[in-house]
PDB file with one MODEL, atoms N, CA, C and O in Angstrom:
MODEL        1
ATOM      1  N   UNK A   1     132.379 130.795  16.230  1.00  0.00           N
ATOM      2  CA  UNK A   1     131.318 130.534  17.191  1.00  0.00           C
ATOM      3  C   UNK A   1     131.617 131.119  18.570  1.00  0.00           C
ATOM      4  O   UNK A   1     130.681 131.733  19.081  1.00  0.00           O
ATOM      5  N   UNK A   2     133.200 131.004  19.534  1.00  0.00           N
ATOM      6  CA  UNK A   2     133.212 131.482  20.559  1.00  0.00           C
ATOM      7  C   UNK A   2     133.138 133.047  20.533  1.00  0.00           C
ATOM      8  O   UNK A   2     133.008 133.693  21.572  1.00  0.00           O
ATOM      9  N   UNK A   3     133.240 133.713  19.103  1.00  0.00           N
ATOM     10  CA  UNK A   3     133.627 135.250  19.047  1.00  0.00           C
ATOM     11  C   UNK A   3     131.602 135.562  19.656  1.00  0.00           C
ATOM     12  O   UNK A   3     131.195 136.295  20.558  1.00  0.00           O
ATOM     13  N   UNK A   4     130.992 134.869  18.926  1.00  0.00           N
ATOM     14  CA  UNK A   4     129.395 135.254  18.616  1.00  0.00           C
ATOM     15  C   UNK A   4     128.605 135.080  20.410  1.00  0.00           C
ATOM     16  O   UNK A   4     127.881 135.881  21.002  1.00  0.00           O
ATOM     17  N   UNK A   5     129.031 133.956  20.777  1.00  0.00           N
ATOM     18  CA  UNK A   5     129.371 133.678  22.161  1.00  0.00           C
ATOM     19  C   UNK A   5     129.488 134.908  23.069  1.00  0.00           C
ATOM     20  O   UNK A   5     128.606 135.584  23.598  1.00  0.00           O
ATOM     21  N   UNK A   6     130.878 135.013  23.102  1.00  0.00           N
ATOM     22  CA  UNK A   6     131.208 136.759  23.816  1.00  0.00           C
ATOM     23  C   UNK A   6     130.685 137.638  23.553  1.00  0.00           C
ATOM     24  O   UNK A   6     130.253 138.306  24.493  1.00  0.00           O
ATOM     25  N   UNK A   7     130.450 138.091  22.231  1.00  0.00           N
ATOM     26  CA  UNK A   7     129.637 139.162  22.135  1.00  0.00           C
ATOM     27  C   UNK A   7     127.945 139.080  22.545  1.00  0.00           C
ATOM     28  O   UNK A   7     127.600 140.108  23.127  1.00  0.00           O
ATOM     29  N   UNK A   8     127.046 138.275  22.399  1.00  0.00           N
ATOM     30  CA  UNK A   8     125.891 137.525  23.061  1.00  0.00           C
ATOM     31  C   UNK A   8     126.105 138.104  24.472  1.00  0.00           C
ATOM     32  O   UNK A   8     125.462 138.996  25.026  1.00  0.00           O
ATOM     33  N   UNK A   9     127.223 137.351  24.959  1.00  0.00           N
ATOM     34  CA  UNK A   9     127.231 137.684  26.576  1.00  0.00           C
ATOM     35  C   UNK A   9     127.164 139.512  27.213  1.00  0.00           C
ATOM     36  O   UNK A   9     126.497 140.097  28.066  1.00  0.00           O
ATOM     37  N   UNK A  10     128.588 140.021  25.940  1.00  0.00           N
ATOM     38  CA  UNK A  10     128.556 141.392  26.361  1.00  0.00           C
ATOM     39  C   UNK A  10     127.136 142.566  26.546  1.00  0.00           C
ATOM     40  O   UNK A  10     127.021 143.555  27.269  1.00  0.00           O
ATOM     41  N   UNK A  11     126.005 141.818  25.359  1.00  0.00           N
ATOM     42  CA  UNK A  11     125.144 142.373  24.891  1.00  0.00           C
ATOM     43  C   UNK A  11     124.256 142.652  25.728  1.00  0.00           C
ATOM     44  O   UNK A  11     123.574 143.659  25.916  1.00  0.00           O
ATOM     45  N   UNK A  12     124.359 141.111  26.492  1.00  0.00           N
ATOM     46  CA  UNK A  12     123.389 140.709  27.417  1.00  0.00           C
ATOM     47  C   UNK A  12     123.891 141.498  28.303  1.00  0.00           C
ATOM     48  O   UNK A  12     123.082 142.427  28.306  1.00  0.00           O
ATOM     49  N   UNK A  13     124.880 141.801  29.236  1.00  0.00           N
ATOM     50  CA  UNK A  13     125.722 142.373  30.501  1.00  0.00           C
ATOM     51  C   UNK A  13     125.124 143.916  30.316  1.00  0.00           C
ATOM     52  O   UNK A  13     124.692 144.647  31.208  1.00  0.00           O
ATOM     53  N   UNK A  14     125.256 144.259  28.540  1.00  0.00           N
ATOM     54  CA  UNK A  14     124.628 146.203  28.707  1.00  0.00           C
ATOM     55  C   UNK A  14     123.020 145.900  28.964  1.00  0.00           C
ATOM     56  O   UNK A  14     122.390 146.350  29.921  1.00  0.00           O
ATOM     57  N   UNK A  15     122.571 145.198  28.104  1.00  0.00           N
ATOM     58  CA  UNK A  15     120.930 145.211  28.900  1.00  0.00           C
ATOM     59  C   UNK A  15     120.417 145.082  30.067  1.00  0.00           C
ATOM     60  O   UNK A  15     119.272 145.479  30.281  1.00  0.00           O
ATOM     61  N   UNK A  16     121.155 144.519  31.004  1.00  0.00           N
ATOM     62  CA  UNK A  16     121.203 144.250  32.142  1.00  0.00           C
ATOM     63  C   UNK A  16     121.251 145.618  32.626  1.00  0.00           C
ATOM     64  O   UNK A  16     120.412 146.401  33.072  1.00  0.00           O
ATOM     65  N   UNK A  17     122.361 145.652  32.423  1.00  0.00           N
ATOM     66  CA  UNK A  17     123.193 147.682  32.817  1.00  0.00           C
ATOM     67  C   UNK A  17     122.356 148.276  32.841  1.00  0.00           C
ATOM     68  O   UNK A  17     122.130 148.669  33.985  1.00  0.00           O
ATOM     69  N   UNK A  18     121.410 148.741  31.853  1.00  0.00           N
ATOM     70  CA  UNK A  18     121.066 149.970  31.582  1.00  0.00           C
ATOM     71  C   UNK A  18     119.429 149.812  32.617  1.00  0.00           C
ATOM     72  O   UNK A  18     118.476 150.569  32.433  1.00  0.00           O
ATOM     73  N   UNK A  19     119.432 149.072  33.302  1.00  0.00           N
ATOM     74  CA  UNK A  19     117.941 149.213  34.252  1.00  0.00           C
ATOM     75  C   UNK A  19     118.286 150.246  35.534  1.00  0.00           C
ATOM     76  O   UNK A  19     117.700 151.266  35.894  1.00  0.00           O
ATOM     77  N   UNK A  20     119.588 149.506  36.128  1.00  0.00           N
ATOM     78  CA  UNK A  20     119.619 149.955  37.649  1.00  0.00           C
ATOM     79  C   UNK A  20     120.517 151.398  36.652  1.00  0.00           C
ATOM     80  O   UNK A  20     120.482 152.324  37.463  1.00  0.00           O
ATOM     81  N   UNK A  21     121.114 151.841  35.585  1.00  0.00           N
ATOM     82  CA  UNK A  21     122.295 152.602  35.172  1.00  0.00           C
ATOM     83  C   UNK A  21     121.421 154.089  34.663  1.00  0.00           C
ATOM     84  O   UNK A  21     122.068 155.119  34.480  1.00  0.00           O
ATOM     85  N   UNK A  22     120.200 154.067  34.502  1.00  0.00           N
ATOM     86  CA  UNK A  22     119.088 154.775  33.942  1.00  0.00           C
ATOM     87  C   UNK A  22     118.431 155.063  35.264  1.00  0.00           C
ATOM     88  O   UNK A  22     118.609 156.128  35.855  1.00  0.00           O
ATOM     89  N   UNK A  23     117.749 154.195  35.666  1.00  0.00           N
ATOM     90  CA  UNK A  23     116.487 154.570  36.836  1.00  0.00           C
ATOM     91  C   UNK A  23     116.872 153.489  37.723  1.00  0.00           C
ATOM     92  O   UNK A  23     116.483 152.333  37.560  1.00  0.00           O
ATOM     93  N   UNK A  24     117.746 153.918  38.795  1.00  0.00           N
ATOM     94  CA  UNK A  24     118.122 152.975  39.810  1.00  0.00           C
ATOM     95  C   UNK A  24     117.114 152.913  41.190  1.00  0.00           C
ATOM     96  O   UNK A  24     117.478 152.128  42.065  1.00  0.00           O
ATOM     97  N   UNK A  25     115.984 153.624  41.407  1.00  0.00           N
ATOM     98  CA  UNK A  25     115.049 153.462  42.305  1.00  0.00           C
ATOM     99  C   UNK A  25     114.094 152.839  42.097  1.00  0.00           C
ATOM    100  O   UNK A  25     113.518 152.301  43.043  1.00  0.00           O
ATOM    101  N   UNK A  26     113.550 152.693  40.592  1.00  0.00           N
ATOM    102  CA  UNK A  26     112.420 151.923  39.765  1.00  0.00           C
ATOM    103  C   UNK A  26     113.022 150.350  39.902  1.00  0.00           C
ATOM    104  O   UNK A  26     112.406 149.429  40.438  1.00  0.00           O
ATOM    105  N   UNK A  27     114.494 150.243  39.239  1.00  0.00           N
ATOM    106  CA  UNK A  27     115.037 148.869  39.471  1.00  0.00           C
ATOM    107  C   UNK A  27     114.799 148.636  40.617  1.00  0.00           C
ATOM    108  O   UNK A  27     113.909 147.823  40.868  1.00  0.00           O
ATOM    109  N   UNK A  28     115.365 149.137  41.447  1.00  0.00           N
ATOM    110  CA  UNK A  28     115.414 148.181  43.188  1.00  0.00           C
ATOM    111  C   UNK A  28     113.786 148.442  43.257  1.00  0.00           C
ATOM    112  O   UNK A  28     113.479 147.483  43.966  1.00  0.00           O
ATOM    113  N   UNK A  29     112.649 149.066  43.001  1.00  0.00           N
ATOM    114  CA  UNK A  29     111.499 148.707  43.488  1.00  0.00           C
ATOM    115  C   UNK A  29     111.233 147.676  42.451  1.00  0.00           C
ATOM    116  O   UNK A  29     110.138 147.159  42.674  1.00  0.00           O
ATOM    117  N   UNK A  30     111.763 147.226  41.498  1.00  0.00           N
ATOM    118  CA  UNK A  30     110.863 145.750  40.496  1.00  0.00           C
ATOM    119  C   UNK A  30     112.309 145.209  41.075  1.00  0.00           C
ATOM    120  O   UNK A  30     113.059 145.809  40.305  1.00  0.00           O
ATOM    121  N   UNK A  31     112.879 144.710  41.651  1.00  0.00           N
ATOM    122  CA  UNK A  31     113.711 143.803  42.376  1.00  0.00           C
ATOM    123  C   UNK A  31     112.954 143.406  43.461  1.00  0.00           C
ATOM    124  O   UNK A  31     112.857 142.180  43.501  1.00  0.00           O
ATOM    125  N   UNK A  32     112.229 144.131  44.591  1.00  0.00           N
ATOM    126  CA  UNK A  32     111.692 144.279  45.343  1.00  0.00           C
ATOM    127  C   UNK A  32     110.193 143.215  45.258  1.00  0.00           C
ATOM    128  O   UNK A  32     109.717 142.330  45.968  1.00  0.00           O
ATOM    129  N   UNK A  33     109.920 143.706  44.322  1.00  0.00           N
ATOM    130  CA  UNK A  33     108.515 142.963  43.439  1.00  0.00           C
ATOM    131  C   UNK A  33     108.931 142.066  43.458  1.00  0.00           C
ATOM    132  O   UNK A  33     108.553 141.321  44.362  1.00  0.00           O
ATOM    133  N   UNK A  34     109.780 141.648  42.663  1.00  0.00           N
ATOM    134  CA  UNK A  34     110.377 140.004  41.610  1.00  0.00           C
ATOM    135  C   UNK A  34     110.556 139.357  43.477  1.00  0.00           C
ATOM    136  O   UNK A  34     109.949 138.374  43.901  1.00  0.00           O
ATOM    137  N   UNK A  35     111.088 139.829  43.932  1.00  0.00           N
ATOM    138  CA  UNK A  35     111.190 139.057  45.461  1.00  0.00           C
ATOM    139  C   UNK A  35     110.442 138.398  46.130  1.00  0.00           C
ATOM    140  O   UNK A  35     110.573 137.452  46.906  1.00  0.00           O
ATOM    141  N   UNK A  36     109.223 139.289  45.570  1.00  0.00           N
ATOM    142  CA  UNK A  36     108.145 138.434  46.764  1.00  0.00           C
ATOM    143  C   UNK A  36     107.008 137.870  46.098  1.00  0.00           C
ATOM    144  O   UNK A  36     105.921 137.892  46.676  1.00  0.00           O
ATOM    145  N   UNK A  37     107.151 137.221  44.626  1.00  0.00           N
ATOM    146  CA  UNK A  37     106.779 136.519  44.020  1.00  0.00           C
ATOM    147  C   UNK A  37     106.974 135.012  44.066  1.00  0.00           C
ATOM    148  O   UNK A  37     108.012 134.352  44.021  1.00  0.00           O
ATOM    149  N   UNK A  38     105.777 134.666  44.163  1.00  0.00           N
ATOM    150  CA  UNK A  38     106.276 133.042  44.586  1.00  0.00           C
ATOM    151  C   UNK A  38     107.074 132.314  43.157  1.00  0.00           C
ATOM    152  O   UNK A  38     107.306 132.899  42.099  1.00  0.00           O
ATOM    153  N   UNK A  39     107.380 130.956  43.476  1.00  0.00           N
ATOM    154  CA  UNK A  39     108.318 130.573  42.768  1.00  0.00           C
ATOM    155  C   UNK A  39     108.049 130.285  41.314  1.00  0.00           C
ATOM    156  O   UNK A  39     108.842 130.616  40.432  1.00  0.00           O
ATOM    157  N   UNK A  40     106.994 129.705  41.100  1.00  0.00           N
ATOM    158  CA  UNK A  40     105.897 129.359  40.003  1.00  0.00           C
ATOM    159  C   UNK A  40     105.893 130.478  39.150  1.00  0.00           C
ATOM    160  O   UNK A  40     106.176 130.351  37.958  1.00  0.00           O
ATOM    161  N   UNK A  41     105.571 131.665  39.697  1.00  0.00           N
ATOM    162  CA  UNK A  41     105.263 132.761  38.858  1.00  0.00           C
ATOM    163  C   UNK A  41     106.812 133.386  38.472  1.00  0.00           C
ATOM    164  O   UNK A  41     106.931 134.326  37.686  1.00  0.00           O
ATOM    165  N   UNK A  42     107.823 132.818  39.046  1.00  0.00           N
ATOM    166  CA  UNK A  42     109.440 133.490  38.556  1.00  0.00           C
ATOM    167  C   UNK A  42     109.998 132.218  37.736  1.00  0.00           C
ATOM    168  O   UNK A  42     111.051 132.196  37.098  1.00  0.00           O
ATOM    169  N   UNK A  43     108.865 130.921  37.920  1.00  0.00           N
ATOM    170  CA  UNK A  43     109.637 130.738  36.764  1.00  0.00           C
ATOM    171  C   UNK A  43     109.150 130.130  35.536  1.00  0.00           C
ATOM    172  O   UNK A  43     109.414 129.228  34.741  1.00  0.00           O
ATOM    173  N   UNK A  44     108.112 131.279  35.815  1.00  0.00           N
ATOM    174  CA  UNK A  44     107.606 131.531  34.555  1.00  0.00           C
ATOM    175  C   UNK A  44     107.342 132.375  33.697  1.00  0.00           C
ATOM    176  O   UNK A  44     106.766 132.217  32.620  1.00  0.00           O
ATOM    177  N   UNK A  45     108.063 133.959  34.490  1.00  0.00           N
ATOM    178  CA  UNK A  45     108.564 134.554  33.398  1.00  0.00           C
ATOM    179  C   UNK A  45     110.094 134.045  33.527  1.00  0.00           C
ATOM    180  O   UNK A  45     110.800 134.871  32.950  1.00  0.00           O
ATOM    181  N   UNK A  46     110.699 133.227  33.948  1.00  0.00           N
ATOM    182  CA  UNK A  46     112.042 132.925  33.162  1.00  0.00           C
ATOM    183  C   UNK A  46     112.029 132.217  32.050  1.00  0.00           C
ATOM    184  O   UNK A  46     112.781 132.354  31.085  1.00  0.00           O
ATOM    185  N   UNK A  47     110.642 130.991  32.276  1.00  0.00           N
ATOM    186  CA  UNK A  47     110.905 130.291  30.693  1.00  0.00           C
ATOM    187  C   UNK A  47     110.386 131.529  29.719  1.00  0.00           C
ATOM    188  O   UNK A  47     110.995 131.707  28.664  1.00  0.00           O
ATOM    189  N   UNK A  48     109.453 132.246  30.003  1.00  0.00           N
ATOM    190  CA  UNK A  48     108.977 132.704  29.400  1.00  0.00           C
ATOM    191  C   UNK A  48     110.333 133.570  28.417  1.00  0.00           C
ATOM    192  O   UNK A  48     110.688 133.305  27.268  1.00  0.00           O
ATOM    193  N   UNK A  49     110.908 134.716  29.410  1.00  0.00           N
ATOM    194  CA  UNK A  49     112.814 134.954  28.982  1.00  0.00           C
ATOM    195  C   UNK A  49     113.584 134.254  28.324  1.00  0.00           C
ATOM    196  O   UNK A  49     114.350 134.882  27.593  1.00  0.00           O
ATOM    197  N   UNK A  50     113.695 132.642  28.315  1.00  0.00           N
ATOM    198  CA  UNK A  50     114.298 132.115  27.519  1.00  0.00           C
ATOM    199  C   UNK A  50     113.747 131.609  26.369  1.00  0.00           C
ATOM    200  O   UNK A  50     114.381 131.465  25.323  1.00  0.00           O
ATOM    201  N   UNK A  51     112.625 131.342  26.519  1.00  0.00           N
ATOM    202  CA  UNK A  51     111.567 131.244  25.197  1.00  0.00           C
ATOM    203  C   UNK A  51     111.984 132.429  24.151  1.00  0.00           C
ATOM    204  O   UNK A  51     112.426 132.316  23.008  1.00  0.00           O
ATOM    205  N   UNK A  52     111.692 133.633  24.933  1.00  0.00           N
ATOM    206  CA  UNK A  52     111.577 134.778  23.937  1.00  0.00           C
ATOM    207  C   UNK A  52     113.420 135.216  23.143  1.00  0.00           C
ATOM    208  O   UNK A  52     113.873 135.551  22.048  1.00  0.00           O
ATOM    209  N   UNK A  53     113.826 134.987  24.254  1.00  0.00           N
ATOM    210  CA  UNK A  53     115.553 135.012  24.029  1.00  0.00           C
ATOM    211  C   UNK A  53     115.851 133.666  22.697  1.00  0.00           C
ATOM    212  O   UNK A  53     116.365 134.052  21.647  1.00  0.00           O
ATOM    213  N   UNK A  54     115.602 132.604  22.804  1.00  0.00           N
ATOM    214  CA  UNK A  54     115.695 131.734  21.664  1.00  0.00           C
ATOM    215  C   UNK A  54     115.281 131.665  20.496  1.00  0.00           C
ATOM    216  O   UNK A  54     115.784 131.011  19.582  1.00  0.00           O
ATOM    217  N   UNK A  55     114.139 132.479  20.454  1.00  0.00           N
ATOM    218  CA  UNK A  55     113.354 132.783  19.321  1.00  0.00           C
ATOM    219  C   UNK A  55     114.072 133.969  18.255  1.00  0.00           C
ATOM    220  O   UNK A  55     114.372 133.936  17.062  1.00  0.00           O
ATOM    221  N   UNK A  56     114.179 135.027  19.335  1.00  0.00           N
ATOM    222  CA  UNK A  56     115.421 135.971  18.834  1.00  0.00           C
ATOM    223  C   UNK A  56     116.566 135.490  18.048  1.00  0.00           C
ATOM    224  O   UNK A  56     117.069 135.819  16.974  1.00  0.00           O
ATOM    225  N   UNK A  57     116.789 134.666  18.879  1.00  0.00           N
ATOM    226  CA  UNK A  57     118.407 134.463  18.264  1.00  0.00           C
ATOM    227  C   UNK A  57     118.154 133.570  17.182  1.00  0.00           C
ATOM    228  O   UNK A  57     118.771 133.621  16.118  1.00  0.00           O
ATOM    229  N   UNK A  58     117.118 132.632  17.484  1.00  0.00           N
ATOM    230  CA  UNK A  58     116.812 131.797  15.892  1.00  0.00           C
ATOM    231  C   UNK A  58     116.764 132.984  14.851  1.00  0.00           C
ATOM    232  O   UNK A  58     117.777 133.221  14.193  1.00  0.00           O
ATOM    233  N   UNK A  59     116.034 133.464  14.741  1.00  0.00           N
ATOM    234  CA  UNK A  59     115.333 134.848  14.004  1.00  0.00           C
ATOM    235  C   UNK A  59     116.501 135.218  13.640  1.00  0.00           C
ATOM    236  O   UNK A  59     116.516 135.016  12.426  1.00  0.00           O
ATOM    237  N   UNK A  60     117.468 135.628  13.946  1.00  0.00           N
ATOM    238  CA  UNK A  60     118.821 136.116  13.565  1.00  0.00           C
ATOM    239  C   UNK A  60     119.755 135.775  12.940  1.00  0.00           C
ATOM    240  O   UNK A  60     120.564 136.292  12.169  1.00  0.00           O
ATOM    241  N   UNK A  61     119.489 134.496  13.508  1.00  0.00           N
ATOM    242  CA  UNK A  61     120.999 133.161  12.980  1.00  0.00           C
ATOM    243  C   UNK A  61     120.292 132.721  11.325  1.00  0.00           C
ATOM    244  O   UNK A  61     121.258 132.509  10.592  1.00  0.00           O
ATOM    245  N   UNK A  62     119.584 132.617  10.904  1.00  0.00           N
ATOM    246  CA  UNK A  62     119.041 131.833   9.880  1.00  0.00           C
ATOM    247  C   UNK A  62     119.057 132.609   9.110  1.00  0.00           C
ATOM    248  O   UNK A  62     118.649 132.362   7.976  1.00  0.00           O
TER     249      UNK A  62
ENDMDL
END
C-alpha cells in the first residue's frame, strides 16, 4: 500500500510538471486566472478535482 502511495504521489508531481515544463507563459496566465476567481468557484473546481481524481482511482483499484 505505501509503495502505490509514492508512486500516486510521483505521478501526480509529473502532471503537475508538465504545465509550467511545456508552456510556461499559458501556465502563469491560467495561474493568473485561477487568482482572481472568487472562492466558491475554486472550490469548486477542487471538489470537482477530487471527485474526478477518486473516481479514477476507484476505476483502477477494482
Amino acid at each position: 500500500m505505501p509503495d502505490s502511495l509514492w508512486i500516486a504521489f510521483g505521478l501526480v508531481l509529473i502532471a503537475e510538471g508538465l504545465g509550467p515544463l511545456i508552456a510556461p507563459n499559458g501556465w502563469r496566465q491560467m495561474v493568473a486566472q485561477l487568482s482572481q476567481q472568487p472562492d466558491t468557484q475554486l472550490r469548486r473546481i477542487g471538489g470537482c478535482l477530487v471527485v474526478t481524481g477518486a473516481v479514477i482511482a476507484y476505476w483502477f483499484i477494482r
